[in-house]
N, CA, C and O atoms as a Tripos MOL2 file, in Angstrom:
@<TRIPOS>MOLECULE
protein
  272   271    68     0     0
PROTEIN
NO_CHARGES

@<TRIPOS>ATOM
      1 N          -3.0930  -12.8860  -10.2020 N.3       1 UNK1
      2 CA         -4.1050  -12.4360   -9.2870 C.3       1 UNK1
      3 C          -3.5490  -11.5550   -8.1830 C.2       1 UNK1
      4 O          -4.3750  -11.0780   -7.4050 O.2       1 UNK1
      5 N          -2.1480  -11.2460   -7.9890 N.am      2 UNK2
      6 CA         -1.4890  -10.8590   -6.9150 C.3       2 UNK2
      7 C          -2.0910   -9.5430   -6.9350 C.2       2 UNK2
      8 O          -2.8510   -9.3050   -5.9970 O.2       2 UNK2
      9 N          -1.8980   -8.5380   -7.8920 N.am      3 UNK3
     10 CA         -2.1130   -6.8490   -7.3890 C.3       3 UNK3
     11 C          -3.3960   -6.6040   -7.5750 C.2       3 UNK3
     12 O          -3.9570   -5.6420   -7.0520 O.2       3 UNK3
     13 N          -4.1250   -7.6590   -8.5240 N.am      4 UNK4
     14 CA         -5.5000   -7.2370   -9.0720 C.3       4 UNK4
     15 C          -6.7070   -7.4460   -7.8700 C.2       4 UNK4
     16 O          -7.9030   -7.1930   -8.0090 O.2       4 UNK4
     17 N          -6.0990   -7.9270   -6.7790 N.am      5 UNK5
     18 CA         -6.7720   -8.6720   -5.8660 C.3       5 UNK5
     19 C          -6.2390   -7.4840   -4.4740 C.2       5 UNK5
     20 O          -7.1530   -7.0830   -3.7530 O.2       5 UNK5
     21 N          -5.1230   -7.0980   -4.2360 N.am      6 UNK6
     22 CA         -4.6880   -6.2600   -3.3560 C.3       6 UNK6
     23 C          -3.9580   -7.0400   -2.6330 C.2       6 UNK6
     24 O          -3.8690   -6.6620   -1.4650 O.2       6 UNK6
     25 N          -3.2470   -8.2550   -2.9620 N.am      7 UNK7
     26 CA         -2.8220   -9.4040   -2.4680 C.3       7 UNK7
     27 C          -0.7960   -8.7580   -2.4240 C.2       7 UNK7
     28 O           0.0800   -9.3820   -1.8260 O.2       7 UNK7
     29 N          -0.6090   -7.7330   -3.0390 N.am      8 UNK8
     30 CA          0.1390   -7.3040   -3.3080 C.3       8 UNK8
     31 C           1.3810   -7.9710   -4.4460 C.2       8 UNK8
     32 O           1.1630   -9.1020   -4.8810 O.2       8 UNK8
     33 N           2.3990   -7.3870   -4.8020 N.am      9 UNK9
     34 CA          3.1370   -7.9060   -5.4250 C.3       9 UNK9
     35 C           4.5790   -7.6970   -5.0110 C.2       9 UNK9
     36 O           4.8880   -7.4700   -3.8410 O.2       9 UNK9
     37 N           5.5590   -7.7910   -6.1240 N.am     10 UNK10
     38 CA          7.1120   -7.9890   -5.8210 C.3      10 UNK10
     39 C           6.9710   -6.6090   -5.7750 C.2      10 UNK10
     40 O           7.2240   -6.2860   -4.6150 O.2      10 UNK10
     41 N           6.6490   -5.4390   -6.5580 N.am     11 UNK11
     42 CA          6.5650   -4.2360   -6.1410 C.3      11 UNK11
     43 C           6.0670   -3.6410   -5.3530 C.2      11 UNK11
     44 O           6.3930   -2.4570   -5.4400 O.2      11 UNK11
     45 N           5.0000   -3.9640   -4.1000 N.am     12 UNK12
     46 CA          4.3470   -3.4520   -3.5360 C.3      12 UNK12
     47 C           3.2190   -4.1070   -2.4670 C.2      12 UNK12
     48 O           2.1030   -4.4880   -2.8180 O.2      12 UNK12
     49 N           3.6790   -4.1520   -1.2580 N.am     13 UNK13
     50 CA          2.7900   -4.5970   -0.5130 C.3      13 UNK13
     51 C           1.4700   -5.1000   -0.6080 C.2      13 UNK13
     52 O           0.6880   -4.5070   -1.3510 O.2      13 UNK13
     53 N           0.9530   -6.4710    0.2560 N.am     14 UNK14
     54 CA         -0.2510   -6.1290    0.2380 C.3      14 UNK14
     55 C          -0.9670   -5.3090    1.2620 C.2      14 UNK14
     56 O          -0.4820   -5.1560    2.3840 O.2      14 UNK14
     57 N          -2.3160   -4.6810    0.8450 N.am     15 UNK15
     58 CA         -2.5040   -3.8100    2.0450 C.3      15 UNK15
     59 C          -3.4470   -3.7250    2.6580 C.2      15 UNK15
     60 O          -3.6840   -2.6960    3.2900 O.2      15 UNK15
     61 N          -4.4680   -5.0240    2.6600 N.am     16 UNK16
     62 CA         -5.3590   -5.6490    3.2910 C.3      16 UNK16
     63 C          -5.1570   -6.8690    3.0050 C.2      16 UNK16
     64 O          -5.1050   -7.3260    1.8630 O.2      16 UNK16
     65 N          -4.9920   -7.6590    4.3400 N.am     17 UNK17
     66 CA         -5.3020   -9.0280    4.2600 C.3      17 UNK17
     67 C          -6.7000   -9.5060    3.9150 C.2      17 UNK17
     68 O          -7.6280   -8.7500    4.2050 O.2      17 UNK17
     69 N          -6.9740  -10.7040    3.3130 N.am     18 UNK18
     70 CA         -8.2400  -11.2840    2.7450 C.3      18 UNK18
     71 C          -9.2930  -10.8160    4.2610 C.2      18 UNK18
     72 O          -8.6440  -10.9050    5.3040 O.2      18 UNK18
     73 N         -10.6300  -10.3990    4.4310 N.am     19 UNK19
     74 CA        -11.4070  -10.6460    5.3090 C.3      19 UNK19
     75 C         -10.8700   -9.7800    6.5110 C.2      19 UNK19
     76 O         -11.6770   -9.6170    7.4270 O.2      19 UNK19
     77 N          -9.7270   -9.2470    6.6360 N.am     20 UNK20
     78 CA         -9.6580   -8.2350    7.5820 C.3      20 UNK20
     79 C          -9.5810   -7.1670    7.6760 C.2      20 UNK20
     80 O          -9.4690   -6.6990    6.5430 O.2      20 UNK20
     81 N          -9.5670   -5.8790    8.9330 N.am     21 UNK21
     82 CA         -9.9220   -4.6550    8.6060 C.3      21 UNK21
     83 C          -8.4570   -4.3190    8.8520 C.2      21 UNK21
     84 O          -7.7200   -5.1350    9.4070 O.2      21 UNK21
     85 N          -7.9870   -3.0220    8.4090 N.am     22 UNK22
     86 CA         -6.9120   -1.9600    8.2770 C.3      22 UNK22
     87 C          -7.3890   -1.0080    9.1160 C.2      22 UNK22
     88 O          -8.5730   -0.6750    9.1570 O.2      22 UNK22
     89 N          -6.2030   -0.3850   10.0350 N.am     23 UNK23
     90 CA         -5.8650    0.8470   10.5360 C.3      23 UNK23
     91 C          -5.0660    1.6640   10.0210 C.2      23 UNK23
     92 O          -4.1640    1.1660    9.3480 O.2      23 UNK23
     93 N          -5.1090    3.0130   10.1390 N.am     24 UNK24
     94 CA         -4.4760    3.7370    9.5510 C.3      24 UNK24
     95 C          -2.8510    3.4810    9.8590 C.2      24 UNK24
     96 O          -2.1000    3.5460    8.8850 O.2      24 UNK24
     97 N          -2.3350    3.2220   11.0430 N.am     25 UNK25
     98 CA         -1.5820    2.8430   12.0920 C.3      25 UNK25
     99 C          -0.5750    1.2980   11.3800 C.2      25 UNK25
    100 O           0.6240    1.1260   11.1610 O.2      25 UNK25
    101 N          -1.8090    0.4230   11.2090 N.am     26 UNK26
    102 CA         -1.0110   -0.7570   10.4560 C.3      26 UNK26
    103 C          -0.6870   -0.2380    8.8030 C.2      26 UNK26
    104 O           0.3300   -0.5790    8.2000 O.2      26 UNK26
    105 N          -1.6000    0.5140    8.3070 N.am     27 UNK27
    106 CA         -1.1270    0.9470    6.7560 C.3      27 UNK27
    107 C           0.3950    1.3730    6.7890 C.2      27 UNK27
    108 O           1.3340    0.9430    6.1200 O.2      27 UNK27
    109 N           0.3540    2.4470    7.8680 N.am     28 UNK28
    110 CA          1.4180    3.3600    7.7010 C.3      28 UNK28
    111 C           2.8770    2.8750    7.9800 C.2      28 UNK28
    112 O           3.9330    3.3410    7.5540 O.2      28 UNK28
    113 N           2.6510    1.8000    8.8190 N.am     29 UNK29
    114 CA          3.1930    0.8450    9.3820 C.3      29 UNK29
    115 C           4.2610   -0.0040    8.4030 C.2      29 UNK29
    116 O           5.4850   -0.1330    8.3580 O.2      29 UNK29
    117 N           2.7430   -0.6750    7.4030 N.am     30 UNK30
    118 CA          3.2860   -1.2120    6.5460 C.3      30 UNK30
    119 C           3.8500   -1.1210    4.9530 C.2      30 UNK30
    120 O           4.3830   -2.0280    4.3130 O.2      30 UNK30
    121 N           3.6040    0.0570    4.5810 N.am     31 UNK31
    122 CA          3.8190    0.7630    3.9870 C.3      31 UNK31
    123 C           5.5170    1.4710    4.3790 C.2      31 UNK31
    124 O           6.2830    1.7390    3.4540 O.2      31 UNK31
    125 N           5.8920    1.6890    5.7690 N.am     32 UNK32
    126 CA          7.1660    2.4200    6.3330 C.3      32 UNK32
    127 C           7.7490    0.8460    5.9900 C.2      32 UNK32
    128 O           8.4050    0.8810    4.9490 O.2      32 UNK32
    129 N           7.7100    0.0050    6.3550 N.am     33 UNK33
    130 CA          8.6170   -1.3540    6.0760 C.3      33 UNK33
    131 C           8.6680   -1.2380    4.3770 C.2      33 UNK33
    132 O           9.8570   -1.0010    4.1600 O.2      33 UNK33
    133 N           8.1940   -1.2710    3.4950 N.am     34 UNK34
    134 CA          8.3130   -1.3900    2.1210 C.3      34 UNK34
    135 C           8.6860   -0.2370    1.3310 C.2      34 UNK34
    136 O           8.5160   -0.3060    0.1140 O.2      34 UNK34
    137 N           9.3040    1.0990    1.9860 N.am     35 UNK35
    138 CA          9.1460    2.1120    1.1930 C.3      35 UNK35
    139 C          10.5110    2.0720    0.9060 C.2      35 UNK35
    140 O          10.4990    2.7110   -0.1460 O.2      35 UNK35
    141 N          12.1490    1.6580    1.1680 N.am     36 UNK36
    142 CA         12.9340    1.4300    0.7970 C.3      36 UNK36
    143 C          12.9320    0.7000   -0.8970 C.2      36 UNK36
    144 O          13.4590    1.1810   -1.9000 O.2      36 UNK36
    145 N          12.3570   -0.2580   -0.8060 N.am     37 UNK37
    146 CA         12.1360   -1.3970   -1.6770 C.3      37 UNK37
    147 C          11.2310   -0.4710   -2.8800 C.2      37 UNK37
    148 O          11.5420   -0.3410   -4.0640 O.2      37 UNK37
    149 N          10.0510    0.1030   -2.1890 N.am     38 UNK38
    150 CA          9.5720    0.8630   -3.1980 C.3      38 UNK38
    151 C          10.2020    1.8060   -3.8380 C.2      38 UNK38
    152 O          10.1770    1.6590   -5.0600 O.2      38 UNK38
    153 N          10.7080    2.6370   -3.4890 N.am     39 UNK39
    154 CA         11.7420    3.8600   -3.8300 C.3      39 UNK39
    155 C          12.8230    3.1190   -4.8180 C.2      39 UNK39
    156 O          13.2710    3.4670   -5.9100 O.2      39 UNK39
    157 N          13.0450    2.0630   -4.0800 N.am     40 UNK40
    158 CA         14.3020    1.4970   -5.5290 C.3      40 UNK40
    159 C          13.5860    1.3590   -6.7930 C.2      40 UNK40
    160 O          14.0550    1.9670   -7.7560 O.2      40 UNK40
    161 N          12.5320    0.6630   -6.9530 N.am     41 UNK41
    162 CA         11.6050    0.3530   -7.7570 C.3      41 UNK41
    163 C          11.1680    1.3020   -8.9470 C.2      41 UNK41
    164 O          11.0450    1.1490  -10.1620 O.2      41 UNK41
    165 N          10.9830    2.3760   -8.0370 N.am     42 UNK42
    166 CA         10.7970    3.5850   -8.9190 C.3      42 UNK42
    167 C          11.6350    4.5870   -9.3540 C.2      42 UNK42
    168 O          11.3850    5.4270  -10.2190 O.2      42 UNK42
    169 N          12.6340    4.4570   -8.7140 N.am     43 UNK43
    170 CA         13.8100    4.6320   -9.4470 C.3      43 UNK43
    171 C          14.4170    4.2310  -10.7460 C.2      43 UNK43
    172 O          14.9020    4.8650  -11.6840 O.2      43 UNK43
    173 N          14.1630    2.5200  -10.4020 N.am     44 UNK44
    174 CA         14.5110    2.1070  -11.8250 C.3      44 UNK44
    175 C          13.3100    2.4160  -12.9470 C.2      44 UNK44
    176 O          13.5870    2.8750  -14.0550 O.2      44 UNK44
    177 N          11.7680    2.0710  -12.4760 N.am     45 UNK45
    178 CA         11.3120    2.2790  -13.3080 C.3      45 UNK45
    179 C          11.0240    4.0240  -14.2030 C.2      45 UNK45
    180 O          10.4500    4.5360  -15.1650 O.2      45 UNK45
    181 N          11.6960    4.2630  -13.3080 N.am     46 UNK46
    182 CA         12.0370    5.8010  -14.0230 C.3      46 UNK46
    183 C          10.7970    7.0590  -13.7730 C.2      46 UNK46
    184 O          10.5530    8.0930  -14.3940 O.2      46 UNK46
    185 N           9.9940    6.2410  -12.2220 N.am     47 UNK47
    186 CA          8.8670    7.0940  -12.1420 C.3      47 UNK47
    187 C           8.8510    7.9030  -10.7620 C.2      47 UNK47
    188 O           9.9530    7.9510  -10.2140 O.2      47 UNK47
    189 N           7.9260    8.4700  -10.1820 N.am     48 UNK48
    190 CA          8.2010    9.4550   -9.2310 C.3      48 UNK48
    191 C           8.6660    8.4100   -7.7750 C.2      48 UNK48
    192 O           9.5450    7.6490   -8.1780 O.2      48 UNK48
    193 N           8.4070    8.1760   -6.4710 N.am     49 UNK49
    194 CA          8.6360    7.7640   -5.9580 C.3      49 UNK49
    195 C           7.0300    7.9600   -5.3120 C.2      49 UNK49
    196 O           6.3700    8.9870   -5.4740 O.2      49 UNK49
    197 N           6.5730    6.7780   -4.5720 N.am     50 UNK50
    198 CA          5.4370    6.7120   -3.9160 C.3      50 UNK50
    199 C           5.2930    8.0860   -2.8610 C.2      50 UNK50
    200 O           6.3800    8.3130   -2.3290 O.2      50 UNK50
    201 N           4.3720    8.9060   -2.5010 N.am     51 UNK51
    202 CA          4.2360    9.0530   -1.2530 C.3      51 UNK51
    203 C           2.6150    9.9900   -1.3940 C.2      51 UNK51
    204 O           2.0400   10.6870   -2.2300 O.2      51 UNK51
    205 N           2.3060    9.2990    0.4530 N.am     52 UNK52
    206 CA          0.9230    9.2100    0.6110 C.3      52 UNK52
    207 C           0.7300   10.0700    1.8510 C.2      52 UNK52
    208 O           1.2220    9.7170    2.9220 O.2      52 UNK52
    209 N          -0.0030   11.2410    1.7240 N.am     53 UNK53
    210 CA         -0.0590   11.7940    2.8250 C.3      53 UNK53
    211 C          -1.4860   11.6210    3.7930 C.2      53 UNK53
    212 O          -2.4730   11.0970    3.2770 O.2      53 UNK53
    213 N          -1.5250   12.0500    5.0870 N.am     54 UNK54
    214 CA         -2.4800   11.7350    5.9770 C.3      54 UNK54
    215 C          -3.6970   11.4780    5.2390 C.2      54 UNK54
    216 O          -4.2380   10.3750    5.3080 O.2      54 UNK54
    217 N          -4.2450   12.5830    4.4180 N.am     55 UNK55
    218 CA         -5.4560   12.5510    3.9680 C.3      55 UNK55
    219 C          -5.7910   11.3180    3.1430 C.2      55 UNK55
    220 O          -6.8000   10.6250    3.2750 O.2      55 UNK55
    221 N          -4.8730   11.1560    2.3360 N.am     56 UNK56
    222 CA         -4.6820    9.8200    1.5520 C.3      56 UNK56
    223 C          -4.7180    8.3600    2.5140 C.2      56 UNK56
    224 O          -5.3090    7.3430    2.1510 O.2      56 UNK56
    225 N          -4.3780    8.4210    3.0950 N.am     57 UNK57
    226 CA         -4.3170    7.2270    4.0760 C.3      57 UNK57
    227 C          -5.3730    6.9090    4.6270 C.2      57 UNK57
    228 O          -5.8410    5.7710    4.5760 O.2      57 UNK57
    229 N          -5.8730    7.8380    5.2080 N.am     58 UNK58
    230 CA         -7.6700    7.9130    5.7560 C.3      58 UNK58
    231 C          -8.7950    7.7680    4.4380 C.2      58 UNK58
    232 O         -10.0140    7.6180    4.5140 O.2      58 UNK58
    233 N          -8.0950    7.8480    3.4470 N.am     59 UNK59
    234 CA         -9.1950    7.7540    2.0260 C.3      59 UNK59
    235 C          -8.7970    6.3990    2.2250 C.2      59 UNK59
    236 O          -9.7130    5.6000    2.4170 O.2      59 UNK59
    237 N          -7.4770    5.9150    2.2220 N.am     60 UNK60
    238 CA         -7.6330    4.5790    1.4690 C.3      60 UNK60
    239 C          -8.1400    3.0030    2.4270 C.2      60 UNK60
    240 O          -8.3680    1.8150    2.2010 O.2      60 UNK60
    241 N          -8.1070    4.1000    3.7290 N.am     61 UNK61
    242 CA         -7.7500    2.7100    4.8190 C.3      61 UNK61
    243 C          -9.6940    2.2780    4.7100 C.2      61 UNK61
    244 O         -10.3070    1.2140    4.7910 O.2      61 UNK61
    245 N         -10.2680    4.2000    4.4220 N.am     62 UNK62
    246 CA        -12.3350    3.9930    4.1580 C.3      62 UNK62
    247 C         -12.3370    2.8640    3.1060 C.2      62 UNK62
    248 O         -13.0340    1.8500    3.1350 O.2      62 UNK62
    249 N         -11.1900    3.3160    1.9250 N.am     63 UNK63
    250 CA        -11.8710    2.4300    0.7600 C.3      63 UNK63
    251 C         -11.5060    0.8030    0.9290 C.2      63 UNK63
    252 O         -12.2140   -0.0390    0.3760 O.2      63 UNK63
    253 N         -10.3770    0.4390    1.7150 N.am     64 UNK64
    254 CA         -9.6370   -0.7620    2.0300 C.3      64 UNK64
    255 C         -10.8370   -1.8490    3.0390 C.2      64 UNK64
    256 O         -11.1040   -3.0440    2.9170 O.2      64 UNK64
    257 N         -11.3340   -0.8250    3.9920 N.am     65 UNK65
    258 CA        -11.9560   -1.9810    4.6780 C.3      65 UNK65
    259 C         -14.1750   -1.8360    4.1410 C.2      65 UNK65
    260 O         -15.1990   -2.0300    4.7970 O.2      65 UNK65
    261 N         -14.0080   -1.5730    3.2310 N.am     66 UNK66
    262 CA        -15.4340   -1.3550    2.5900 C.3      66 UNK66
    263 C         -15.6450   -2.7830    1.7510 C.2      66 UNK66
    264 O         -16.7280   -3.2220    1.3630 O.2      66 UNK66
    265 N         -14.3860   -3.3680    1.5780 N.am     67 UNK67
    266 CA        -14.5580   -4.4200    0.7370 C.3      67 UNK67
    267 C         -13.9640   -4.5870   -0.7110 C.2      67 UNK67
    268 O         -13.5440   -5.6440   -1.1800 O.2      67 UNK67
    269 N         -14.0040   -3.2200   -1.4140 N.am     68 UNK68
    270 CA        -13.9670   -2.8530   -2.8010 C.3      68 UNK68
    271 C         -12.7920   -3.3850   -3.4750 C.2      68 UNK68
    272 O         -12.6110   -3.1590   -4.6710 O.2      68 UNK68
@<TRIPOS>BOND
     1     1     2 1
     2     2     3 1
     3     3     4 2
     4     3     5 am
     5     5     6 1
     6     6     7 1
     7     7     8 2
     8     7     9 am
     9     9    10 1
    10    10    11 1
    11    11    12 2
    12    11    13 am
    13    13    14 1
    14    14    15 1
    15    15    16 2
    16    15    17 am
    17    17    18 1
    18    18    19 1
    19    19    20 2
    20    19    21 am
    21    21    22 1
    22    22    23 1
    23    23    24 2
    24    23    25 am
    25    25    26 1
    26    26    27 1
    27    27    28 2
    28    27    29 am
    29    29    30 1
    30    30    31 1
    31    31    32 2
    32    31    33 am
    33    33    34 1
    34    34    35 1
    35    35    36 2
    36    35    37 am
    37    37    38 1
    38    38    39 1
    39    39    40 2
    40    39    41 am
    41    41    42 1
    42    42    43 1
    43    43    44 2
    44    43    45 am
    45    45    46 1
    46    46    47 1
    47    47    48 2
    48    47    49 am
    49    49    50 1
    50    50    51 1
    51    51    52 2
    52    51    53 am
    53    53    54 1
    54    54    55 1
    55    55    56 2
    56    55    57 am
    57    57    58 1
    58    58    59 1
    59    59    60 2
    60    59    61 am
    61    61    62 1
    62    62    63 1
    63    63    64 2
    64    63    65 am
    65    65    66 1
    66    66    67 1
    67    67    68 2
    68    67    69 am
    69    69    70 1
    70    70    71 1
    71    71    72 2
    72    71    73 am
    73    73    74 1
    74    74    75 1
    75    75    76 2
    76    75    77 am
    77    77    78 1
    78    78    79 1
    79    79    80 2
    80    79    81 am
    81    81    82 1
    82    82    83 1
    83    83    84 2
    84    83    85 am
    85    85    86 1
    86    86    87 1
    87    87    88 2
    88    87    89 am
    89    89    90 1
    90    90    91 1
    91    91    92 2
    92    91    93 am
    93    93    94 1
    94    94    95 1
    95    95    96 2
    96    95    97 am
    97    97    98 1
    98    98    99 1
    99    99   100 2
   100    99   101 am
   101   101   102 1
   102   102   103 1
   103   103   104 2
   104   103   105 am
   105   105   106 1
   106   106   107 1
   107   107   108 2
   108   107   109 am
   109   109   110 1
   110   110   111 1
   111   111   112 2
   112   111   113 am
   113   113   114 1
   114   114   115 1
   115   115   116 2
   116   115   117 am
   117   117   118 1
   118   118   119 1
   119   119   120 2
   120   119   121 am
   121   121   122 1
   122   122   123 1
   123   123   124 2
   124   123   125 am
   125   125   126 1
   126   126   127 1
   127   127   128 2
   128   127   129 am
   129   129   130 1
   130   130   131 1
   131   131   132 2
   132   131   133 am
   133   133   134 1
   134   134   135 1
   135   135   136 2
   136   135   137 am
   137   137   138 1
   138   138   139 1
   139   139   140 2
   140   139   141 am
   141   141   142 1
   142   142   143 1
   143   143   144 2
   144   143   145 am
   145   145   146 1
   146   146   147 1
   147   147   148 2
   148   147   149 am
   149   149   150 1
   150   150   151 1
   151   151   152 2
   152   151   153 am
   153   153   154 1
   154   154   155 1
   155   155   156 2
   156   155   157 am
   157   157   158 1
   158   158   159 1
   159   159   160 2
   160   159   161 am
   161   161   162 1
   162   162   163 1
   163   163   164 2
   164   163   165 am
   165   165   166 1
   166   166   167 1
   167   167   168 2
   168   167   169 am
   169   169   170 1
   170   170   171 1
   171   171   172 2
   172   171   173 am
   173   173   174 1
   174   174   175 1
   175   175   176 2
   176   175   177 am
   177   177   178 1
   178   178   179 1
   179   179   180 2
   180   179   181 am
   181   181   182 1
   182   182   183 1
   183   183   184 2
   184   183   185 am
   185   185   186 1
   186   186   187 1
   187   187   188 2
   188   187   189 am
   189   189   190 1
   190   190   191 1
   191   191   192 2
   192   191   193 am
   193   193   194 1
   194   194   195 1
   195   195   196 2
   196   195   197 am
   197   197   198 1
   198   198   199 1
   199   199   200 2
   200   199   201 am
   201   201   202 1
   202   202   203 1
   203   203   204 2
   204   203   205 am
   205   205   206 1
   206   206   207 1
   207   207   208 2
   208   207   209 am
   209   209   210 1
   210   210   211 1
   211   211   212 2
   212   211   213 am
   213   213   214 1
   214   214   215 1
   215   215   216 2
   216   215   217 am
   217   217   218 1
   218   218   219 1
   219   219   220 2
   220   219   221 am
   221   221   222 1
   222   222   223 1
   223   223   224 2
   224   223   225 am
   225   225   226 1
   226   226   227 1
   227   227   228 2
   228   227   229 am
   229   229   230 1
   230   230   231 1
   231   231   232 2
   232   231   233 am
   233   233   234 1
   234   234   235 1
   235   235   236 2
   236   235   237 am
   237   237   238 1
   238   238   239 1
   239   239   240 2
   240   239   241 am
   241   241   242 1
   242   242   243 1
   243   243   244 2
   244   243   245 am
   245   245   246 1
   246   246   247 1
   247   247   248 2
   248   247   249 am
   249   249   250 1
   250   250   251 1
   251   251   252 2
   252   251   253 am
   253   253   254 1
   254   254   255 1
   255   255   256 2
   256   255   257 am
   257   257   258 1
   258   258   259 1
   259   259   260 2
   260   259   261 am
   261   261   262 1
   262   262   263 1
   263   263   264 2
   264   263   265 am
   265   265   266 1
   266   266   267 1
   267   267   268 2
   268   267   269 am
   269   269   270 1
   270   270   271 1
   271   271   272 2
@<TRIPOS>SUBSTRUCTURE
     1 UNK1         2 RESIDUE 1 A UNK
     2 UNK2         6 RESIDUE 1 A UNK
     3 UNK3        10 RESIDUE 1 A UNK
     4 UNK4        14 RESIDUE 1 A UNK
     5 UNK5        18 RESIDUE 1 A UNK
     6 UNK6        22 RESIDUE 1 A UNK
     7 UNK7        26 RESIDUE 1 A UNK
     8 UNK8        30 RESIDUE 1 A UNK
     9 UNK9        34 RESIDUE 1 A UNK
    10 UNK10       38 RESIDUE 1 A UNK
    11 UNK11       42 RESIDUE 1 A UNK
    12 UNK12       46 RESIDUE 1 A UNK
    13 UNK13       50 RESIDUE 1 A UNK
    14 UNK14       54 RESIDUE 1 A UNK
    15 UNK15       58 RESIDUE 1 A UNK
    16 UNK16       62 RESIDUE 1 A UNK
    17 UNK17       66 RESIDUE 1 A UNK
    18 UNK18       70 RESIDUE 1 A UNK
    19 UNK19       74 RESIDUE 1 A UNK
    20 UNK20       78 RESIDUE 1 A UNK
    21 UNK21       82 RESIDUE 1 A UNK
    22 UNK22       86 RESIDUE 1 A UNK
    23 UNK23       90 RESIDUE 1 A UNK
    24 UNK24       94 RESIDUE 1 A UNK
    25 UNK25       98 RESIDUE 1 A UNK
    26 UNK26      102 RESIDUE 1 A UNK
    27 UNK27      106 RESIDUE 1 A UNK
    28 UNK28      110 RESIDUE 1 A UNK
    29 UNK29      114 RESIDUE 1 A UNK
    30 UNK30      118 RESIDUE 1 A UNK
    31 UNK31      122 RESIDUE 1 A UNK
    32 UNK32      126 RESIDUE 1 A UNK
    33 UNK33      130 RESIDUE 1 A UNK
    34 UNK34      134 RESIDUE 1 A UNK
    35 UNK35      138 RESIDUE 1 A UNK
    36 UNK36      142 RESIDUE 1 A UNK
    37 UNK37      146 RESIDUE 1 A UNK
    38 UNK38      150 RESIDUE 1 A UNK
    39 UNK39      154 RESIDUE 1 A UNK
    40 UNK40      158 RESIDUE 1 A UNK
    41 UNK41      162 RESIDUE 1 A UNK
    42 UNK42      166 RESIDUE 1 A UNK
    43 UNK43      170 RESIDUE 1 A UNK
    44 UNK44      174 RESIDUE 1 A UNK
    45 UNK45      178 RESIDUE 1 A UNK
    46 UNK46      182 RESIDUE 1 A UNK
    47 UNK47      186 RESIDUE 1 A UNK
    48 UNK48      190 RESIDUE 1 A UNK
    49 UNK49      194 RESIDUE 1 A UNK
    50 UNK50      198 RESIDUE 1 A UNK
    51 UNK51      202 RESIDUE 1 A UNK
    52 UNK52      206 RESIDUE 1 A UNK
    53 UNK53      210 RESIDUE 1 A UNK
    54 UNK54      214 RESIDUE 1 A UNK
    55 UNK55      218 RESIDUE 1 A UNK
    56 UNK56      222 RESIDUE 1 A UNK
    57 UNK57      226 RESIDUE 1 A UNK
    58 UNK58      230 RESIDUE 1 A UNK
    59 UNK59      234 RESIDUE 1 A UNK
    60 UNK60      238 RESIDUE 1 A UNK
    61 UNK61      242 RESIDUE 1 A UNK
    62 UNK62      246 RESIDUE 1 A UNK
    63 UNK63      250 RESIDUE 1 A UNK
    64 UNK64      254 RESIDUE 1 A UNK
    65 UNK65      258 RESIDUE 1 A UNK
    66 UNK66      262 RESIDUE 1 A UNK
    67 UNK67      266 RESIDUE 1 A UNK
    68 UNK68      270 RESIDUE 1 A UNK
């Protein structure tokens, strides 16, 4: 239930807590603490490396606290 839920996983943060709202500010936040960890990740898995720019962040923080 960990990623399917947004609860996050060993790869990847979660990025809304159950019932609370997100700022762009705490995303970016938390996302800057995990991007080491991520970057290794995708390294090994042999894929690009995460990255999310402003516009993206403001999409996701709308779609994060909508509920979805």
């Amino acid at each position: 239930m960990r990623g399917t839920d947004a609860e996050g996983t060993r790869n990847g943060p979660a990025l809304r807590p159950t019932g609370r709202f997100v700022s762009p500010v705490g995303l970016v936040a938390k996302l800057g603490i995990r991007a080491k960890a991520m970057f290794r990740m995708a390294v090994r898995m042999k894929v690009p490396p995460p990255s999310v720019g402003e516009a993206e962040i403001d999409s996701l923080v709308r779609f994060l606290n909508t509920g979805n």
